[in-house]
C-alpha positions in Angstrom: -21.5 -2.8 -154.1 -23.9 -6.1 -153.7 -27.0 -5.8 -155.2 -29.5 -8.4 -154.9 -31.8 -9.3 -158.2 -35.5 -10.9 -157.5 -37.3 -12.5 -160.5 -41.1 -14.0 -159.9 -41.6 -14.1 -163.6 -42.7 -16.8 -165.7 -41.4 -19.5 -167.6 -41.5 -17.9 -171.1 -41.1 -14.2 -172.0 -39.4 -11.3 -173.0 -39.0 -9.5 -169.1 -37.8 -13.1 -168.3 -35.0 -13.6 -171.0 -33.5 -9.7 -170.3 -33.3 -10.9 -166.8 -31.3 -13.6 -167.2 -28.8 -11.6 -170.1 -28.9 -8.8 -167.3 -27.3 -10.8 -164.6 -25.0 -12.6 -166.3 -23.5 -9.3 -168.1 -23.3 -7.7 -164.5 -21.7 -10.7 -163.3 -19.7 -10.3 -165.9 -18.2 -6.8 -165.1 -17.5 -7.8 -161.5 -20.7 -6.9 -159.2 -21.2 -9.2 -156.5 -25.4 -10.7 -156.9 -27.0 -12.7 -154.7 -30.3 -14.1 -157.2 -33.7 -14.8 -156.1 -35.7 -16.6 -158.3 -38.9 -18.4 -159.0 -37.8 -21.6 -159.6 -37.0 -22.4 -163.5 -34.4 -25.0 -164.2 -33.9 -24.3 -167.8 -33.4 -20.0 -166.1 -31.2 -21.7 -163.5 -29.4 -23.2 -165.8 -28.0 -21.0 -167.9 -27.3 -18.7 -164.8 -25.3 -21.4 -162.8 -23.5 -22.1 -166.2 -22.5 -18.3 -166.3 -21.6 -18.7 -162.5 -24.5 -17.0 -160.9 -25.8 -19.5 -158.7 -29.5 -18.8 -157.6 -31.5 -19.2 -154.8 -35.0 -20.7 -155.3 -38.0 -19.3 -153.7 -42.2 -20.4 -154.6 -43.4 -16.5 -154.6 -46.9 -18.0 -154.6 -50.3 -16.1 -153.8 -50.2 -14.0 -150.6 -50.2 -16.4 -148.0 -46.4 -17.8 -149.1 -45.2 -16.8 -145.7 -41.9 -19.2 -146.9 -41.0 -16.7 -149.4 -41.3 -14.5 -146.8 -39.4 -15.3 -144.4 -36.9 -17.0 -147.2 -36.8 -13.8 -148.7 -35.5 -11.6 -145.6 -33.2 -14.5 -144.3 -31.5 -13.8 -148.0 -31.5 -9.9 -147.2 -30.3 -11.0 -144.0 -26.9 -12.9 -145.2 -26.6 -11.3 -148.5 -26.6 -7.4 -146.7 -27.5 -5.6 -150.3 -26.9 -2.3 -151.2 -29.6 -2.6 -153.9 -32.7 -4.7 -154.4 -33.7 -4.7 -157.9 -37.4 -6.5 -158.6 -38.2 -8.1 -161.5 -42.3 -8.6 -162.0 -44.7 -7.1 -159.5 -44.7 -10.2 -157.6 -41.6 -9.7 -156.7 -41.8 -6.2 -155.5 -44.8 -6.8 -153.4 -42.8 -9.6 -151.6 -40.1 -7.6 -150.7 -40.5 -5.8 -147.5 -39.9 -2.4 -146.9 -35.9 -1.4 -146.4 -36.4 0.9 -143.5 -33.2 2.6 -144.5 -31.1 -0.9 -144.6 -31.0 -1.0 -148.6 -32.5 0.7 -151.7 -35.7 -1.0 -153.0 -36.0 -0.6 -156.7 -38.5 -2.2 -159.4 -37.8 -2.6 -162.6 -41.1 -2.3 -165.3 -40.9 -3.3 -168.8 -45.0 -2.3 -169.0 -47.3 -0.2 -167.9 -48.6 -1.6 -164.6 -50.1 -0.6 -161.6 -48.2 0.8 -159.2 -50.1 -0.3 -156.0 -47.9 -3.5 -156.5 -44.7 -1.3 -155.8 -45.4 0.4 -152.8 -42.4 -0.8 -151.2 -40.0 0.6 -154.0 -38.1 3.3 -153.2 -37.1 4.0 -157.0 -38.6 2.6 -160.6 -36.8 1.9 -163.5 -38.8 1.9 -167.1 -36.9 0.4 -170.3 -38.5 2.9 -172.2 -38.5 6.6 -172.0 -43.0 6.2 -172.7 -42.9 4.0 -169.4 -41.0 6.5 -167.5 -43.4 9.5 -168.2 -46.6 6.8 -167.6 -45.0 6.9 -164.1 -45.1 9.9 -163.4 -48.3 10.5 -164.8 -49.8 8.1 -162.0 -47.5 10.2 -159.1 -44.6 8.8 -159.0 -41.7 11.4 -158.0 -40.1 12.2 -161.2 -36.6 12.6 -159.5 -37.3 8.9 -158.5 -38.1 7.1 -161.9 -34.9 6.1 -164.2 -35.0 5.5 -167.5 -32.8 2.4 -168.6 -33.2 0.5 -171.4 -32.6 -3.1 -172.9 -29.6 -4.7 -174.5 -29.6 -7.3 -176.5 -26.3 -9.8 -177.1 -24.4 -9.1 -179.9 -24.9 -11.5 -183.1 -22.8 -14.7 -183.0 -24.5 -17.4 -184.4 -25.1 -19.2 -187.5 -27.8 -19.2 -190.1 -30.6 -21.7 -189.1 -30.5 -24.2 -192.2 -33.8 -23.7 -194.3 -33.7 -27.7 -194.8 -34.4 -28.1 -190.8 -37.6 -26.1 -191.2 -38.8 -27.2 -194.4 -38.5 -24.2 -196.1 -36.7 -23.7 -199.7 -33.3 -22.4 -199.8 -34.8 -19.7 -202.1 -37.5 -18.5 -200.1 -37.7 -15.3 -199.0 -38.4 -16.0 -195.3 -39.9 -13.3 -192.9 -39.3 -14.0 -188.6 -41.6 -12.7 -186.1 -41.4 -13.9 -182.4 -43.3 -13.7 -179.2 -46.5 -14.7 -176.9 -49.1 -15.8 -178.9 -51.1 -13.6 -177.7 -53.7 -11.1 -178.6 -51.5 -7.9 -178.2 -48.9 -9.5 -180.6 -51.1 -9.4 -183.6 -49.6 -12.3 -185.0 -53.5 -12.2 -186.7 -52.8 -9.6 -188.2 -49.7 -11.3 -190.2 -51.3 -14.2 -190.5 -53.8 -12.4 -193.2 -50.9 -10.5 -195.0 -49.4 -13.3 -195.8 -51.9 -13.9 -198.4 -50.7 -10.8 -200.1 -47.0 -12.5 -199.8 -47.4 -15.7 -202.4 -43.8 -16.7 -202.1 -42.7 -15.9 -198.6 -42.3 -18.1 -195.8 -43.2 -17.1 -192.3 -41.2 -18.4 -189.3 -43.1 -17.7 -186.6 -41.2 -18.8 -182.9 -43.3 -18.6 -179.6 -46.1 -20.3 -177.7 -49.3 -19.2 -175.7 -53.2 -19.0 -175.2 -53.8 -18.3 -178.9 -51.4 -21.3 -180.8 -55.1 -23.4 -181.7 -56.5 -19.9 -183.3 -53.3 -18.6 -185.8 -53.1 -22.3 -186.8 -56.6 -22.7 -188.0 -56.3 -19.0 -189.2 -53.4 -20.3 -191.1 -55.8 -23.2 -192.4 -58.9 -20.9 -192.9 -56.7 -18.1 -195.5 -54.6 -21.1 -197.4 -51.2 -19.8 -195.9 -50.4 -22.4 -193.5 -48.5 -24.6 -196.1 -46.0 -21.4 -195.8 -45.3 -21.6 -192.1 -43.6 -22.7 -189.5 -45.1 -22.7 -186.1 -42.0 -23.4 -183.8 -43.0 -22.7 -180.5 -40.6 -21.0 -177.7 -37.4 -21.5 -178.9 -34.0 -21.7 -177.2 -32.3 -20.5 -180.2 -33.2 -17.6 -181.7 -30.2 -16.0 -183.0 -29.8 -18.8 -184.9 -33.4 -17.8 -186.4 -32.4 -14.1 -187.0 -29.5 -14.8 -188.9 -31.3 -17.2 -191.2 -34.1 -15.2 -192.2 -34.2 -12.2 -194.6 -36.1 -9.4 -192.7 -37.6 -9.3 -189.1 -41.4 -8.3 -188.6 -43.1 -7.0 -185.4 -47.1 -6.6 -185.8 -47.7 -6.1 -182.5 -50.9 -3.8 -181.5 -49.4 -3.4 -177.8 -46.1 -3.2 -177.4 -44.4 -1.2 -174.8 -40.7 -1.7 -176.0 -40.2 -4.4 -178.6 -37.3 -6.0 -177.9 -37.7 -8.1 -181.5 -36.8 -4.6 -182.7 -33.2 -4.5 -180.9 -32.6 -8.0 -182.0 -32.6 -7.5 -185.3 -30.6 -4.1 -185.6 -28.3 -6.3 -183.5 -27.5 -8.6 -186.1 -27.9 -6.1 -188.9 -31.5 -6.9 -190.1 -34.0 -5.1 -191.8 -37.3 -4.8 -189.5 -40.9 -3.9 -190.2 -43.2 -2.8 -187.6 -46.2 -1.7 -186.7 -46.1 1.6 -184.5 -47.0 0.6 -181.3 -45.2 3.1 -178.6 -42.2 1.0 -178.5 -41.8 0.7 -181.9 -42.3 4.0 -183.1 -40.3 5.7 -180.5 -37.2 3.3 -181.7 -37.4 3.6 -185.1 -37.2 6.2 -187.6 -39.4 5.4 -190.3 -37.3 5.1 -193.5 -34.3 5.2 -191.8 -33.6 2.3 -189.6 -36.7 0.4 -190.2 -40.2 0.4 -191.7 -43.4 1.6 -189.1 -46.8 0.9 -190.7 -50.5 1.3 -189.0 -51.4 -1.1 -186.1 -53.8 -3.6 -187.2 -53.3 -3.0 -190.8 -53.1 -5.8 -192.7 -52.4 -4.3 -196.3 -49.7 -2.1 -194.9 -48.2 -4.7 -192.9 -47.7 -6.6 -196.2 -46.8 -3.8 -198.6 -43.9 -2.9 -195.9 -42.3 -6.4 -196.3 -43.2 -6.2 -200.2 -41.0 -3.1 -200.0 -38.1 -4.7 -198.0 -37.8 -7.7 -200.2 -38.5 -5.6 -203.2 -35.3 -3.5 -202.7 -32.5 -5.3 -200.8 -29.9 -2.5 -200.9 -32.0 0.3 -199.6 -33.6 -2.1 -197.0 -29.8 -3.2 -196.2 -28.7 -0.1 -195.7 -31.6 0.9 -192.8 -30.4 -1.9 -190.8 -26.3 -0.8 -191.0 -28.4 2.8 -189.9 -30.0 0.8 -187.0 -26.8 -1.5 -186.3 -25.4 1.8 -185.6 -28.0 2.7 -183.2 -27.9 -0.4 -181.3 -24.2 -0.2 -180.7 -24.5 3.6 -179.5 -27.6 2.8 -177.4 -28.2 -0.8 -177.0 -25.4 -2.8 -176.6 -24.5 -4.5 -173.9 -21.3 -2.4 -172.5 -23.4 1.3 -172.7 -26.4 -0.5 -170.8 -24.5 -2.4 -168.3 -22.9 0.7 -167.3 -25.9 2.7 -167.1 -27.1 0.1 -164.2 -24.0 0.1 -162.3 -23.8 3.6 -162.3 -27.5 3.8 -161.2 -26.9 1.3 -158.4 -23.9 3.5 -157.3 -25.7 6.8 -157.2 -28.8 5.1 -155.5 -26.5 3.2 -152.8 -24.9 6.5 -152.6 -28.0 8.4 -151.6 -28.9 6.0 -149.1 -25.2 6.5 -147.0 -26.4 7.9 -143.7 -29.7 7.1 -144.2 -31.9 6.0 -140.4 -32.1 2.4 -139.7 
């Protein structure tokens, strides 16, 4: 089985990140990759350090004939079984398999589908992404469900000293794009209703000026930590007390697997991937998007009751092993890849 993974995704981000755990872990359990990618050293990095060594391509705008042709000279040596695209980019540089391999895009969103025209099946990591799909026509026999790991916890507790926060602080994580649909806003204001928490808050993007001076402008910036995209962040996890995820749009939530990962209590707002993960009460807290009072009475609540709030996340651990971890998900994909190889023996050329 070779199966050949192309990536034109961005420096930063969640789709990004799973990417590079995903190839690894597959390397990991034996499957022979050949890796296209946009080129990222840091990415490239920590794939050649696995011992994935990747091949760069530009994947510019759509006169990047050198992907092009770089891109079937790679199809041409590697001979894959399976194509799996990462991004829409990707897809649409891909060209149609005419029966030579399987074409498959992978969506972490809900996107438009004239950029996967050349797919011959779609994979959603969430079950909402799979039925958006084939709301919009796609063959239902022809989009997978599989969804996200995350690695297991392994690291230690950032020190509260090496972000200026007190040892005694109750400190509350949320990470991702700064970006509108993250509603980092939104947390911003509860943390007025929070007097003695600290907020570390780990990512970068378009809206970094805007939370800062909204930091300034409600008196809570003294409480937190602005500490861009970090390299890091189980070491985060593991220092704070509880996780938070405000977002307003947010297809999976992959902040959400983290920390039942490493056995943390999370409060979120129930956005579709949120609320279709968790079960409120039992393996973490959902409150109204774009609440701000709710938002803050469900950390109130966490840090209010430690034992209850401790208990939700050994509930949610559970679910991450049985769901989420990395063996039950890597096997998912390399059964997929089988039966969709498998489909494709005898196929025309």
């Amino acid at each position: 089985m070779r199966v050949m993974q192309c990536m034109a995704g961005a420096k930063h981000g969640g789709a990004e990140a799973f990417f590079t755990r995903m190839v690894l872990a597959l390397h990991r359990a034996g499957l022979d990759q050949r890796v296209v990618l946009r080129p990222e050293p840091v990415r490239e990095k920590l794939l050649a350090d696995g011992g994935i060594a990747a091949f760069p391509l530009a994947f510019g705008g759509k006169l990047d004939l050198s992907t092009r042709l770089g891109l079937r000279r790679e199809l041409a040596r590697f001979k894959p079984d399976v194509v799996l695209s990462w991004m829409s980019r990707a897809a649409t540089f891909c060209p149609k398999p005419a029966g030579r391999f399987i074409h498959c895009g992978r969506l972490g969103g809900y996107y438009d589908l004239k950029y996967y025209r050349t797919c011959d099946h779609l994979i959603g990591n969430t079950e909402g992404i799979v039925n958006y799909l084939i709301e919009q026509g796609w063959p239902a026999n022809r989009a997978h469900y599989l969804p996200n790991f995350v690695a297991p916890a392994t690291e230690e507790p950032m020190p509260r000293q090496a972000l200026s926060t007190p040892d005694d602080a109750a400190v509350v994580l949320a990470l991702g794009r700064l970006h509108p649909n993250k509603a980092f806003d939104i947390l911003i204001q509860a943390m007025r209703r929070l007097p003695d928490v600290y907020l570390w808050l780990a990512g970068d993007g378009p809206l970094e000026a805007v939370l800062r001076q909204q930091a300034v402008h409600f008196g809570v910036a003294p409480r937190i930590r602005f500490l861009g995209w970090r390299e890091d962040p189980g070491a985060l996890y593991a220092g704070a007390d509880l996780v938070v995820c405000p977002s307003r749009i947010e297809p999976l939530g992959n902040v959400v697997l983290e920390a039942w990962a490493r056995r943390k209590p999370i409060v979120a707002a129930a956005a579709d991937g949120p609320s279709t993960l968790i079960r409120d009460g039992e393996n973490g807290l959902l409150v109204p998007v774009d609440d701000v009072e709710a938002l803050a009475a469900g950390i109130n609540q966490v840090l209010a009751n430690r034992e209850a709030a401790q208990t939700m996340a050994e509930a949610a651990f559970a679910d991450y092993m049985a769901e989420y971890s990395e063996t039950v998900v890597v096997q998912r994909y390399l059964d997929f890849f089988h039966k969709v190889a498998d489909q494709n023996q005898g196929a025309p050329t």
